[in-house]
C-alpha positions as CSV (number, residue, x, y, z in Angstrom):
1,X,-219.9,53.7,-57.2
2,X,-222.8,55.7,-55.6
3,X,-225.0,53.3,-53.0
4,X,-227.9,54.1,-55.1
5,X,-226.3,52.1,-57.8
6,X,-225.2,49.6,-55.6
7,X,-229.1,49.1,-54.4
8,X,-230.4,49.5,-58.1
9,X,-233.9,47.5,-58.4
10,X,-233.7,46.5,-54.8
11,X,-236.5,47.3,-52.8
12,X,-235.7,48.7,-49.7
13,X,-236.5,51.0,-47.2
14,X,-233.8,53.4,-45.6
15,X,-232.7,56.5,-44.2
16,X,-229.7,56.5,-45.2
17,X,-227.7,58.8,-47.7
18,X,-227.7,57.1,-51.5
19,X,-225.5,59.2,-53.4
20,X,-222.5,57.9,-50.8
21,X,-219.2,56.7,-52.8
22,X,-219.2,53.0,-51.9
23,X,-215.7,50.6,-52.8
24,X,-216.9,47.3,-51.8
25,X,-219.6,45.2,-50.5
26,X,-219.5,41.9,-48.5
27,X,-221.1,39.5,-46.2
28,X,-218.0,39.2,-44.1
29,X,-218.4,41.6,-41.3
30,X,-214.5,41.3,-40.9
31,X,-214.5,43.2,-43.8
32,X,-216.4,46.1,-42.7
33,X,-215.1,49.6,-42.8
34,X,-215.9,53.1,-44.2
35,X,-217.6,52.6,-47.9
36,X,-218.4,49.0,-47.5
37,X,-221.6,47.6,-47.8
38,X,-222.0,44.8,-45.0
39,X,-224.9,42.6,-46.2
40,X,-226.8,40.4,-43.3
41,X,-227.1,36.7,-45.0
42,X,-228.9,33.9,-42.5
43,X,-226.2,30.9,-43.4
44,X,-226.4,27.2,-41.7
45,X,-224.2,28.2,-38.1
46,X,-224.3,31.9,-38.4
47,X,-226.5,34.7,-38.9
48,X,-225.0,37.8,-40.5
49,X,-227.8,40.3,-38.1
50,X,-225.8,39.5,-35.7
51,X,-222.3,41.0,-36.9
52,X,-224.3,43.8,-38.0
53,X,-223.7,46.3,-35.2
54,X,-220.2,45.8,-35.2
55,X,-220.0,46.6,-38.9
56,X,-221.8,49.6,-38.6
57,X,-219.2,50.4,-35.7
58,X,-216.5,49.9,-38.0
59,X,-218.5,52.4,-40.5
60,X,-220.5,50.3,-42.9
61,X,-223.8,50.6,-44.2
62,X,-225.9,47.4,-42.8
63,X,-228.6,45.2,-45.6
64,X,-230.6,43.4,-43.4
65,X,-233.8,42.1,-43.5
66,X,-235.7,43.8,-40.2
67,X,-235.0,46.8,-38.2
68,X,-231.8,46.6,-36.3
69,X,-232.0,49.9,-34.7
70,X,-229.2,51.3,-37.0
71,X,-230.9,54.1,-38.3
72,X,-229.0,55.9,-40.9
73,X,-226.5,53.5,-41.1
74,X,-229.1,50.1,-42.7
75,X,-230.9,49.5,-45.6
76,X,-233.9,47.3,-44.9
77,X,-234.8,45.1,-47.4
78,X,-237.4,41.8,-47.7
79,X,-234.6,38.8,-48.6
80,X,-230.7,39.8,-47.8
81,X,-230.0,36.8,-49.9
82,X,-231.8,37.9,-53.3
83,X,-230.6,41.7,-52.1
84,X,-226.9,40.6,-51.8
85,X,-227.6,39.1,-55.6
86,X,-228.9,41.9,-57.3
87,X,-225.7,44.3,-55.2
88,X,-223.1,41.7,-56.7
89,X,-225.0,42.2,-60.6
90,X,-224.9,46.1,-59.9
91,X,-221.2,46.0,-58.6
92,X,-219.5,44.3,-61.3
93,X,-221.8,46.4,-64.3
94,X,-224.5,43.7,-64.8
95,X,-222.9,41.2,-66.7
96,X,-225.3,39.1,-66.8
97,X,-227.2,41.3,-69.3
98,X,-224.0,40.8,-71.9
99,X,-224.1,36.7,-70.7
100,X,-226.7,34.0,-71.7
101,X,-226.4,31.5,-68.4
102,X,-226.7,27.5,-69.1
103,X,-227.1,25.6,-65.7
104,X,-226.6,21.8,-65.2
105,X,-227.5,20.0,-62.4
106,X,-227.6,16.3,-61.4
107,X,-225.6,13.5,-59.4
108,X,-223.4,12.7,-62.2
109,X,-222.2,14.1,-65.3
110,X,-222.4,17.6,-64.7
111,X,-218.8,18.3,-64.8
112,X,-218.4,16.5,-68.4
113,X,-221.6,17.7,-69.6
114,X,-220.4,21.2,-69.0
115,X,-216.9,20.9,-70.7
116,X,-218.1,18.9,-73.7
117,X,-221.0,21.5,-73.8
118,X,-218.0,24.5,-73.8
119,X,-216.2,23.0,-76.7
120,X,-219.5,22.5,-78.6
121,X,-220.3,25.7,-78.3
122,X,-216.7,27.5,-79.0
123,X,-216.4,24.8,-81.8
124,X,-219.6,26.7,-83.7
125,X,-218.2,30.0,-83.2
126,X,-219.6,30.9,-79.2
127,X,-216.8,32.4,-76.8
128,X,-217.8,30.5,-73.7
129,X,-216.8,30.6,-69.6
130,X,-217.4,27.7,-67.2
131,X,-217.8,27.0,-63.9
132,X,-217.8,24.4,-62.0
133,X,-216.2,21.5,-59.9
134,X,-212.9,21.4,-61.3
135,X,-211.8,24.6,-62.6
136,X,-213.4,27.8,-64.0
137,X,-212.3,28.9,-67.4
138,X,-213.2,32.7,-69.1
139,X,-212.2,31.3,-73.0
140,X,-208.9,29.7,-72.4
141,X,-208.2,31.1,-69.7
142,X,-208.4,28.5,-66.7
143,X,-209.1,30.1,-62.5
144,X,-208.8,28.1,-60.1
145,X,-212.1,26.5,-58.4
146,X,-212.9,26.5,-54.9
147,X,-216.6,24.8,-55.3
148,X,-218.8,23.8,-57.9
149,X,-221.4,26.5,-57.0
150,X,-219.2,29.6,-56.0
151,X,-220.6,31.7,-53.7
152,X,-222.7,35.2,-54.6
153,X,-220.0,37.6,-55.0
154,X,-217.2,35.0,-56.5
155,X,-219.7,34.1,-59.1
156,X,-220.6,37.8,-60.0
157,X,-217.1,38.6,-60.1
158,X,-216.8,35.8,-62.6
159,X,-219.5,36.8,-64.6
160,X,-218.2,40.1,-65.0
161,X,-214.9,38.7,-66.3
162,X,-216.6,36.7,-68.9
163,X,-218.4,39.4,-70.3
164,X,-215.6,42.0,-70.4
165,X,-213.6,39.3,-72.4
166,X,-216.3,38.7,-75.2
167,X,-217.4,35.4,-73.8
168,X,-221.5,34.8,-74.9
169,X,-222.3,32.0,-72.9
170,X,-221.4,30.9,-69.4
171,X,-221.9,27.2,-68.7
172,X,-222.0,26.4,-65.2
173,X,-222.5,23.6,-62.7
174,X,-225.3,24.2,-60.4
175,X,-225.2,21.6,-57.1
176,X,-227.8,21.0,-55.0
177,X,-226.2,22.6,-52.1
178,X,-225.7,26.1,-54.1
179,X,-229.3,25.4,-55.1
180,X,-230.2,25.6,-51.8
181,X,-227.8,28.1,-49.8
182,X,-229.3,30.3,-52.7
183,X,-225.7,30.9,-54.1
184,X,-227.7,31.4,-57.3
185,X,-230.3,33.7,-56.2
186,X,-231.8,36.3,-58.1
187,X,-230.1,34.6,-61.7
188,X,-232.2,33.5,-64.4
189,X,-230.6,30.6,-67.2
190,X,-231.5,30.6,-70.2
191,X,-231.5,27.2,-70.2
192,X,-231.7,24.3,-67.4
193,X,-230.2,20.6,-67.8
194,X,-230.8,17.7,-65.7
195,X,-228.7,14.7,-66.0
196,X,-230.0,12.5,-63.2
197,X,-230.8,11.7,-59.8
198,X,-229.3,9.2,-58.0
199,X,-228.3,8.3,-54.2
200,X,-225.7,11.3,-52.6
201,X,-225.3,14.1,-50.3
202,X,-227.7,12.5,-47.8
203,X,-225.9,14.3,-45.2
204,X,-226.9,17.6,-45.9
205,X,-230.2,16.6,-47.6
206,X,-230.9,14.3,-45.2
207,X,-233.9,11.8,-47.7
208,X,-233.6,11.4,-51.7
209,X,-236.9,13.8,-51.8
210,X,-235.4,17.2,-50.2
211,X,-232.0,16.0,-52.1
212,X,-234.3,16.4,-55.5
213,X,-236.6,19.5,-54.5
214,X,-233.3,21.2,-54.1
215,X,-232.2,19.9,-57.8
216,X,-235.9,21.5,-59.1
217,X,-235.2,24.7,-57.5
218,X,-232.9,25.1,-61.1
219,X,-235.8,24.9,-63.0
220,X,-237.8,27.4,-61.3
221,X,-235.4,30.3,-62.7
222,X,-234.8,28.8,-66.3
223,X,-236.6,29.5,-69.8
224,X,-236.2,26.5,-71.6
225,X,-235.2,22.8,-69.8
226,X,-233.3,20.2,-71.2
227,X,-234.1,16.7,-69.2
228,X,-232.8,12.8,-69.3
229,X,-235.6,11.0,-70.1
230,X,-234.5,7.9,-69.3
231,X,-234.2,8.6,-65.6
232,X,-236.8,8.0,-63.0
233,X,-237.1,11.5,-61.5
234,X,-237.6,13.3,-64.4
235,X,-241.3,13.5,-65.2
236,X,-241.9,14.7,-61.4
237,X,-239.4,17.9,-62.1
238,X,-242.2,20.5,-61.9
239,X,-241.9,22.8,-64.9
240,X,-243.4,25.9,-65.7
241,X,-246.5,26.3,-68.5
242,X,-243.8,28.8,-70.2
243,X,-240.9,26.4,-69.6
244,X,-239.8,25.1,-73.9
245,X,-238.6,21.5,-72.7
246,X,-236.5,19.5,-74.9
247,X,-236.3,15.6,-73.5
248,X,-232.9,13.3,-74.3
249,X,-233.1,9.5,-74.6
250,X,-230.9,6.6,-75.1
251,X,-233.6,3.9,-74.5
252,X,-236.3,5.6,-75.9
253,X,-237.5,7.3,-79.6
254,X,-239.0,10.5,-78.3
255,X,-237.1,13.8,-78.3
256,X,-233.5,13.4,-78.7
257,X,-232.5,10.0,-79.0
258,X,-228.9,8.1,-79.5
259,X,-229.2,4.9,-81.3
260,X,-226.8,2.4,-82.5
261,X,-224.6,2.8,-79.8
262,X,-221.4,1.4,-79.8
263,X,-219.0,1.8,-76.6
264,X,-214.7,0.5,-77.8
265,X,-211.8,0.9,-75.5
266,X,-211.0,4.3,-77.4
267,X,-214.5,5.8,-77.1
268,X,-218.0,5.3,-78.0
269,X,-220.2,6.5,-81.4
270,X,-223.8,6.2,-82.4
271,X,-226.3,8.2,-84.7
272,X,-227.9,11.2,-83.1
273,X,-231.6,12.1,-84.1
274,X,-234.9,14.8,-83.7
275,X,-237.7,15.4,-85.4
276,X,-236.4,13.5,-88.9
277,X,-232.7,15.4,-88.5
278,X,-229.8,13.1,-87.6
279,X,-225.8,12.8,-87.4
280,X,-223.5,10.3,-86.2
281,X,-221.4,11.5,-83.1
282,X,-218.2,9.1,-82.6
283,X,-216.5,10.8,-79.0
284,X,-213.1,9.7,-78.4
285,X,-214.4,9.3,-74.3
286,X,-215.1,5.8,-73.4
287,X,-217.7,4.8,-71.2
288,X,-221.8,4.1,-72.4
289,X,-222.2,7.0,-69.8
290,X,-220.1,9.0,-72.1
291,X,-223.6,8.9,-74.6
292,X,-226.2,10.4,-71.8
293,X,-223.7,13.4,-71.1
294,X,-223.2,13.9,-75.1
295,X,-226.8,13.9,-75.6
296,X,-226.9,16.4,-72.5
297,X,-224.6,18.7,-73.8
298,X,-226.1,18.2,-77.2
299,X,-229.8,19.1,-75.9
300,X,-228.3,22.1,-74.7
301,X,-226.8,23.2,-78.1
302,X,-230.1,22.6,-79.5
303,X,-232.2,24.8,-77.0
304,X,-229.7,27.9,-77.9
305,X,-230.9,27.0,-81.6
306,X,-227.4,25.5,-83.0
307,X,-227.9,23.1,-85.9
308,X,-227.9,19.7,-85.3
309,X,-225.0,18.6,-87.7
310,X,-223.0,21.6,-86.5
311,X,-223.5,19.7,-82.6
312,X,-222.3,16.2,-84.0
313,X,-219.4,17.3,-85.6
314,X,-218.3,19.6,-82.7
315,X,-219.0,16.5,-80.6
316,X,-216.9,14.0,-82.5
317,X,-214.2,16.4,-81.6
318,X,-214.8,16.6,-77.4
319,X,-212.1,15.4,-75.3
320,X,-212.5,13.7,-72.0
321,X,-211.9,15.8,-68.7
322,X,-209.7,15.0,-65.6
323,X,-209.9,12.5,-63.4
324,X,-213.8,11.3,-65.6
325,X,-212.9,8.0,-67.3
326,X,-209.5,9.3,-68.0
327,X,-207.2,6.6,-69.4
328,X,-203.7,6.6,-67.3
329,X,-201.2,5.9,-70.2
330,X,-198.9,3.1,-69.2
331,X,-196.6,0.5,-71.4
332,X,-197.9,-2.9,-70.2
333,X,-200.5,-5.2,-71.2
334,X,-203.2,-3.9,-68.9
335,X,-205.5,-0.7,-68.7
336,X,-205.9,1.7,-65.8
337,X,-208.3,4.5,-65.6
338,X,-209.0,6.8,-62.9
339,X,-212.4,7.9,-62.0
340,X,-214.2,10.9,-60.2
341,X,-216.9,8.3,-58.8
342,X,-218.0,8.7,-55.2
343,X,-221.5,7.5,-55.3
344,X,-223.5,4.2,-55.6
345,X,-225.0,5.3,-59.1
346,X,-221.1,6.8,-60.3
347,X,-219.7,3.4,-59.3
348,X,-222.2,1.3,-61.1
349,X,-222.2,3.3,-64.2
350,X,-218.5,3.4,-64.6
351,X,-218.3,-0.5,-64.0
352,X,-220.8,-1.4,-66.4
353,X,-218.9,0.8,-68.8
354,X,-215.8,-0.7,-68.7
355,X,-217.1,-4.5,-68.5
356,X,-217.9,-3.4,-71.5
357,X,-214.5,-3.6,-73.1
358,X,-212.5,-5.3,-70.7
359,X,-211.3,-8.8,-71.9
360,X,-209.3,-9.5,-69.0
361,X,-210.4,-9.3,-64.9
362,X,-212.1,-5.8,-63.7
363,X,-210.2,-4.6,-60.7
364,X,-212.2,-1.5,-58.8
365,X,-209.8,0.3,-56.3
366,X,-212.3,2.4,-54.2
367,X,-212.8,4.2,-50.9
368,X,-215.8,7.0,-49.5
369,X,-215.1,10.5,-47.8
370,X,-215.1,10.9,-43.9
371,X,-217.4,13.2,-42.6
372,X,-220.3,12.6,-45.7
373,X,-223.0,10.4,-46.3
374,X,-222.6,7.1,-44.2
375,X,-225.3,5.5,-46.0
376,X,-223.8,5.4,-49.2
377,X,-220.4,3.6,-48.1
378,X,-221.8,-0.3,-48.1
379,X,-223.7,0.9,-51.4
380,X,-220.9,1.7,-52.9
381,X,-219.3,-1.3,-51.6
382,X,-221.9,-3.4,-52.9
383,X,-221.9,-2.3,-56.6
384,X,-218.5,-2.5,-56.8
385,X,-218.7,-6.2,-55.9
386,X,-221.5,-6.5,-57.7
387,X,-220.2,-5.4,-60.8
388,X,-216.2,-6.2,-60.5
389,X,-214.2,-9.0,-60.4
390,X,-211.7,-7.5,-57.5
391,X,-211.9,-5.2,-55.1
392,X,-209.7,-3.3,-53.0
393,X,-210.6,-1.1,-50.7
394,X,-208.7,1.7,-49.2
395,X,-209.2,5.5,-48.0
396,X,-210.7,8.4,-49.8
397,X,-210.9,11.9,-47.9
398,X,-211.3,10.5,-44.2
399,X,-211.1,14.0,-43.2
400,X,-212.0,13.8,-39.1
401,X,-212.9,9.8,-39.0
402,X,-210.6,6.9,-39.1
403,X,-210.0,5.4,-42.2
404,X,-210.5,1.6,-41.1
405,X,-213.9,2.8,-39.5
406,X,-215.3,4.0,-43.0
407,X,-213.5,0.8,-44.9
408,X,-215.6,-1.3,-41.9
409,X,-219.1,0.4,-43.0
410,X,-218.2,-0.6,-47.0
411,X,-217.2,-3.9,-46.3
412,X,-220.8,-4.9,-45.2
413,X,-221.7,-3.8,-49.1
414,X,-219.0,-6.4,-50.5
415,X,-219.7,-9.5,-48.4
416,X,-223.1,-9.5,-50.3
417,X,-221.4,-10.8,-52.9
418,X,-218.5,-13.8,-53.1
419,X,-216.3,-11.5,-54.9
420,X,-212.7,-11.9,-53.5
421,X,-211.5,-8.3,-52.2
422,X,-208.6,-7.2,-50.1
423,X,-208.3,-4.3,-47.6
424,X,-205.1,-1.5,-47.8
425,X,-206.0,1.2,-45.6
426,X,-203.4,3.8,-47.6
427,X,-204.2,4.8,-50.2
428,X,-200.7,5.0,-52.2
429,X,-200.3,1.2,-51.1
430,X,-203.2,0.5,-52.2
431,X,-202.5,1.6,-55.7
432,X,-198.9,-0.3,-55.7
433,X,-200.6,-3.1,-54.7
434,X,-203.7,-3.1,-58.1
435,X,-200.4,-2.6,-60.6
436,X,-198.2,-4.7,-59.0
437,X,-200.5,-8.0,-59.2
438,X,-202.4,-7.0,-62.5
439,X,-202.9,-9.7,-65.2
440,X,-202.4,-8.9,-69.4
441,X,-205.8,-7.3,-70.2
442,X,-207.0,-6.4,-66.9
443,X,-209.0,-2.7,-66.5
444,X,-208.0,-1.2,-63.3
445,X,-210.5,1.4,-61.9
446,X,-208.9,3.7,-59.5
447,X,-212.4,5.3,-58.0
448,X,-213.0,8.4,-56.2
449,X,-210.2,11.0,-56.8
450,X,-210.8,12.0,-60.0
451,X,-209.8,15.3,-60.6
452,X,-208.3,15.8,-57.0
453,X,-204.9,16.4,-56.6
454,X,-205.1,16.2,-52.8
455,X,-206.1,13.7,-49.9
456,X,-207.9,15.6,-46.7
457,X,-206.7,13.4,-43.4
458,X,-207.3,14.3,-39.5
459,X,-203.7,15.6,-39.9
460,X,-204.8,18.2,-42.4
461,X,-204.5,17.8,-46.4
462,X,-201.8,16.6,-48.3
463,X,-200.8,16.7,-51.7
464,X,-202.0,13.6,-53.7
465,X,-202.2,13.1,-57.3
466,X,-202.5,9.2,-58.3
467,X,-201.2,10.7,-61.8
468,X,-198.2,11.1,-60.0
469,X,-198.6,7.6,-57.5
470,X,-198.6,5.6,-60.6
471,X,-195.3,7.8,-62.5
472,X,-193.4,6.6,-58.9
473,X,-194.7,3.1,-59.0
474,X,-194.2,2.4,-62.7
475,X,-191.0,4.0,-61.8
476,X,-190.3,2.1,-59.1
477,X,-190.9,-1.5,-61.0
478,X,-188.9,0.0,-63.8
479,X,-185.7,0.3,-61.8
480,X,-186.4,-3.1,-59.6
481,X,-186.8,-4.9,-63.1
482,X,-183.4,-3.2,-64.9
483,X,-181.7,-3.9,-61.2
484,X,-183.0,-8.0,-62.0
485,X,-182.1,-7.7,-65.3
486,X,-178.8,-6.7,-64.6
């Protein structure tokens, strides 16, 4: 591909020679040789200007965003960021003109919204990609995910394959982080969804208010905005004159609303309604959580002009996701579900849900990641006191910090409530320990994994899938009872 294609509707100012064959472009200087383009992006440690003159020793052409002296050799341009965007689009044959984009964004839910949102879509006739936390998927086809907002040249790339395999839609998770490193910069979605705000990533946002200007900065790019009513932050999400918004509600009666709701072990099912249409929805998902992110994914649908009857029938056909609410099959006379929830709000709404059809006690098994927001460990700790009949708490991701020091910052959060609790610093023990003493009827919440099929320790990370913890302890009790029996 020529360089003048490569820099196609980027303003720039250069010396250099445009009708150049160029083979690749990056942001990694390592990667700089003869027909590269090296691309100067400003990150959070690091500042790309300064690899620049070795890249241009190594034979690249430099993007940077002032004069480095380079002469021939740079392409000056006003943002690298927005530069690098528009090179990725022009690379892999601008996709996104063959691709209508649908971002969603939010503490919780976007990885369900986006899935249930996927099969809604392909159920009414839409070949669809995702991307996002847990995998990426082009159709059927599943890649594996490195983070819920890949960076600007992964998510290009990805783009590129969607559209080369027919796909119409990509639906796509869109964090607060890749908000803000400008991962998605220079895209424009079709249409916008926000699920909710609630306390996380305090770390790297540092108060609630930079956490949700960096959610807004999705709605700045979109053309039509699909937005939870029923949560507190929405009416300050500042939205453009030209912006079609389409409001969701299971409290309210305005915009799209879920009424007689009714959440059963097996799932939950109400009657869907706007503007005098209306459809009952019944989700084999369980959890009254499960309604917002069926409404979300439903307020989608309707902003791309599906018909509403045509959303609640695909609907009553979703499936839950991985490691969200998922149901561990077992043969005893208690229930265990594993959870993705790692925040205050995630472990609150997942309790609530399942007090909901839990006859017996509700055991919550539950750690917080090392080397993340502090603030939210006695939080968490607190709601699931608050909310649960047991707790045990145990390690998450400790990454660099000692697991007993995080457990002592969540403990605080459970002693503001007489529920009885135990501490089992690992993990796997910890587990052994819920099933092992479980009563008939009990729900057993494993929190925080999810999805994850790993645990990240000082020591490095280590393959851990509680799928596969509870196969080896069932296991385990299995051969101990036949051995009794015997």
């Amino acid at each position: 591909m020529k360089l003048s294609a490569i820099m196609n509707g980027v303003s720039c100012f250069t010396t250099a020679d445009m009708d150049r064959d160029i083979a690749a472009i990056t942001v990694d200087s390592r990667k700089a040789a003869p027909g590269t383009v090296f691309c100067c992006i400003k990150g959070l440690t690091r500042d790309g200007h300064d690899f620049a003159p070795a890249a241009a020793e190594a034979g690249a052409v430099v993007v940077c965003d002032h004069d480095l002296g380079l002469h021939e050799q740079q392409i000056i341009v006003e943002n690298t960021r927005e530069a690098f965007a528009a090179m990725c689009e022009n690379y892999f044959g601008n996709p996104l003109r063959r691709l209508k984009l649908i971002g969603i964004t939010g503490t919780n839910g976007k990885t369900s919204t986006t899935f249930i949102l996927k099969h809604v879509l392909e159920q009414c006739g839409h070949k669809t990609g995702l991307i996002g936390t847990v995998q990426n998927m082009i159709g059927d086809e599943i890649i594996e995910a490195h983070y819920t907002t890949p960076d600007t040249y992964e998510l290009h790339e990805l783009f590129g394959k969607m559209a080369d395999a027919g796909c119409e839609y990509c639906v796509m998770e869109v964090s607060s982080f890749g908000l803000e490193q400008g991962r998605v910069a220079g895209l424009h979605f079709d249409t916008a969804c926000f699920t909710n705000l609630t306390q996380d990533h305090i770390d790297i946002h540092h108060t609630m208010e930079a956490y949700f200007a960096a959610k807004c900065m999705l709605f700045e790019r979109c053309s039509k905005a699909v937005i939870n009513a029923d949560d507190p932050w929405s009416a300050r999400i500042p939205l453009g004159e030209d912006v079609d918004t389409l409001t969701f509600t299971a409290a309210g009666s305005d915009g799209l609303t879920a009424s007689n709701i009714v959440c059963r072990a097996d799932g939950v099912s109400f009657t869907m309604s706007l503007g005098g249409e209306s459809g009952q929805v019944t989700a084999c998902i369980p959890g009254r959580f499960t309604v917002y992110n069926l409404l979300s994914a439903a307020g989608c649908a309707l902003a791309e002009g599906l018909k509403l009857k045509d959303i609640a029938k695909a609907l009553s056909t979703a499936r839950g996701v991985k490691g969200r609410a998922e149901v561990y099959p077992n043969n005893r006379d208690f229930t265990i579900i594993i959870d993705y929830a790692h925040s205050p709000d995630g472990v609150e709404n997942i309790l609530r849900s399942m007090r909901e059809i839990t006859d017996g006690r509700l055991v919550v098994l539950l750690g917080c990641g090392g080397d993340r927001d502090a603030a939210k460990r006695p939080l968490m700790g607190e709601a699931a006191a608050r909310l649960a009949d047991y707790v045990i708490v145990t390690s998450d991701n400790p990454r660099s910090e000692d697991p007993d020091a995080i457990i002592s910052q969540i403990i605080p959060g459970v002693k503001k409530h007489d529920t009885e609790y135990t501490v089992i610093t690992g993990r796997r023990d910890a587990i052994e320990y819920a099933v092992r003493n479980a009563r008939k009827d009990d729900v057993i919440v494993l929190a925080g994994k999810g999805h994850e099929t790993y645990q990240i320790l000082s020591t490095g990370t280590i393959h851990f899938d509680e799928r596969e913890v509870l196969d080896e302890i069932f296991a385990k009790i299995a051969a101990e009872e036949a051995t009794n029996n015997g």
